[in-house]
Backbone as a ProteinNet text record, in pm:
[ID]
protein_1_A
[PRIMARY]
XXXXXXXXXXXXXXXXXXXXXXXXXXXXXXXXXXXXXXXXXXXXXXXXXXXXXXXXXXXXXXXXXXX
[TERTIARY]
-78.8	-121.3	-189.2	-277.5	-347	-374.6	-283.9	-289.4	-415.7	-433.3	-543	-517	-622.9	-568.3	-728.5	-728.9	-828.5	-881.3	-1042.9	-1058.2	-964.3	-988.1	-1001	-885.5	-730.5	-600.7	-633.4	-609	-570.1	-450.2	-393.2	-294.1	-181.4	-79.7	33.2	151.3	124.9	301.5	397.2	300.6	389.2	475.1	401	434.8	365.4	402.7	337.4	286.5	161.4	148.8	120.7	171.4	127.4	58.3	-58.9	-128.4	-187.8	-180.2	-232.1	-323.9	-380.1	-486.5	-444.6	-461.6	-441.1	-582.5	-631.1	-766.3	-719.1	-744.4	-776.7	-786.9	-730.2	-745.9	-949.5	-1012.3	-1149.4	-1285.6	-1144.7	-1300.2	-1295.2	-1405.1	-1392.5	-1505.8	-1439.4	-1471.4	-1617.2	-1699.6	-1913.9	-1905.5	-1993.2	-2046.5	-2244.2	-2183.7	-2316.6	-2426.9	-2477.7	-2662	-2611.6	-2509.3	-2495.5	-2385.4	-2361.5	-2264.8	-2137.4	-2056.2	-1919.9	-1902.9	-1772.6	-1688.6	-1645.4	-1675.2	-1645.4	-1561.9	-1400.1	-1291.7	-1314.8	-1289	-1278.6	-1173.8	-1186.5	-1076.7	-934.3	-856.4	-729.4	-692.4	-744.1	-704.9	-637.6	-541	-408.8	-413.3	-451	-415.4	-269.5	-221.8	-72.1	-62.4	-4.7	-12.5	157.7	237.6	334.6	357.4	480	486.4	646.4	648.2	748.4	774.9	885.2	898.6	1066.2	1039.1	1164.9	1196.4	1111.7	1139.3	1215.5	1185.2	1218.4	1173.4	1138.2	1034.3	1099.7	988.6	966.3	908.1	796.8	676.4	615.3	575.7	472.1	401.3	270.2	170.4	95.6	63.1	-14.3	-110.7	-268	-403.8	-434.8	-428.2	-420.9	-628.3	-704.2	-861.1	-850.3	-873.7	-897.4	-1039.7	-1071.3	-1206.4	-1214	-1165.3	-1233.6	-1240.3	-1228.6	-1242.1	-1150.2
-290	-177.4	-232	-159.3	-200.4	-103.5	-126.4	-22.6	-16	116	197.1	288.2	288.5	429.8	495.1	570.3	685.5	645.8	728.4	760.5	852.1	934.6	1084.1	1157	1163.5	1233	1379	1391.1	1567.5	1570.2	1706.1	1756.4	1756.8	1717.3	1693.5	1753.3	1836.3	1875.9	1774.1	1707.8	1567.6	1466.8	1464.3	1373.4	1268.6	1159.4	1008.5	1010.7	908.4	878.4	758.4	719.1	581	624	510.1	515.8	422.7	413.4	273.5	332.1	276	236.8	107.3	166.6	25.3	41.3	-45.7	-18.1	-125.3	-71.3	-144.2	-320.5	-387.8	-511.7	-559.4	-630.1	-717.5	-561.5	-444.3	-353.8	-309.4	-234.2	-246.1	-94.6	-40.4	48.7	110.6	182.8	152.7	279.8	357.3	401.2	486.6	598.4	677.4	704.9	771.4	815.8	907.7	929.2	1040.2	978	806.4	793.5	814.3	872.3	843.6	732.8	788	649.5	699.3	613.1	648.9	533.2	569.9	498.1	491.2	372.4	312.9	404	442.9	521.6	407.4	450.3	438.1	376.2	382.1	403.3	481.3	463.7	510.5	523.7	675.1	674.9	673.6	642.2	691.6	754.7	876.4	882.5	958.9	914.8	904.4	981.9	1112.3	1159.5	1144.5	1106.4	1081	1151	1172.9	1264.8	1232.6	1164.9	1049.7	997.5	860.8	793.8	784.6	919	959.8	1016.7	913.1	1006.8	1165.2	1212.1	1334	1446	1334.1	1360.3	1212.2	1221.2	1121.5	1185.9	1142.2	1183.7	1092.2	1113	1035.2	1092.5	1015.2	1074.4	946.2	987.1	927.4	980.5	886.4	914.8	857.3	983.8	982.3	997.4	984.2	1017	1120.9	1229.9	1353.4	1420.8	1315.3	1312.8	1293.8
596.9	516.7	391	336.7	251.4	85.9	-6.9	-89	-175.1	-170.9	-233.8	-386.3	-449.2	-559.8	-561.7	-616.9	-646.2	-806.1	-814.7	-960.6	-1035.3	-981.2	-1009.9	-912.4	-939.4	-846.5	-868.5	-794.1	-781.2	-850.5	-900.8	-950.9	-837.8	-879.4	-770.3	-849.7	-928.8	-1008.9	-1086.7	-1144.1	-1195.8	-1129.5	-976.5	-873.2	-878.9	-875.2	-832.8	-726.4	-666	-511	-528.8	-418.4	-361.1	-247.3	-207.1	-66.9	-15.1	77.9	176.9	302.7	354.6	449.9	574.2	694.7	858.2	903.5	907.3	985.1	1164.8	1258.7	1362.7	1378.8	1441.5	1395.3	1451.3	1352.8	1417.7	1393.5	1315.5	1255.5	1136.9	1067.1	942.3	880.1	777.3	703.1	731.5	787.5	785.7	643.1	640.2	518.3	638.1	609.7	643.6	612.1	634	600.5	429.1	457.9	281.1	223.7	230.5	176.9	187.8	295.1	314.7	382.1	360.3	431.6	547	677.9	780.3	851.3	875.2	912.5	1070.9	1113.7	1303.1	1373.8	1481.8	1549.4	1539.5	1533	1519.6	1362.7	1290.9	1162.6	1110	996.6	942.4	814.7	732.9	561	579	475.7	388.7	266.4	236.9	126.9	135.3	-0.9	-42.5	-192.7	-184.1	-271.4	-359.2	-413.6	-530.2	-632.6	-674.4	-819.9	-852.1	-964.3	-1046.7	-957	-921.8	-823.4	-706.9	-653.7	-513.7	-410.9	-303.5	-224.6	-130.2	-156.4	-150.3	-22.4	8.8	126.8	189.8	295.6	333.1	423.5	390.8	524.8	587.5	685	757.9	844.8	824.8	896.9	964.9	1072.7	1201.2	1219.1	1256.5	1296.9	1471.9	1564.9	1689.1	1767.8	1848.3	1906.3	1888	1889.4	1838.5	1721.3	1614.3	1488.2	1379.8
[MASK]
+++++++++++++++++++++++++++++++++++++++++++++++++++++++++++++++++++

């Protein structure tokens, strides 16, 4: 896993996050015609919600062939 942070968080209710990123082993991040970021199929966000150091939530976005 590979931890990540943001510019700019969204409002979370005075929750912390942590978050990480799995990319596929031998692929890697591309970047489109308008500038996103476009993740390899089977890639994995994490994002982790905390509040007084206790987690709270976790999610996970799983990217499949059909998007």
């Amino acid at each position: 896993m590979i931890p990540y942070d943001v510019n700019v968080s969204f409002w979370s209710d005075g929750a912390q996050k942590r978050r990480w990123f799995a990319l596929p082993q031998g692929k890697s991040i591309e970047i489109d015609d308008e500038g996103h970021l476009v993740l390899p199929i089977g890639s994995v966000v994490v994002m982790q919600f905390m509040l007084q150091n206790r987690l709270v939530e976790t999610r996970l976005l799983v990217r499949h062939k059909d998007g």
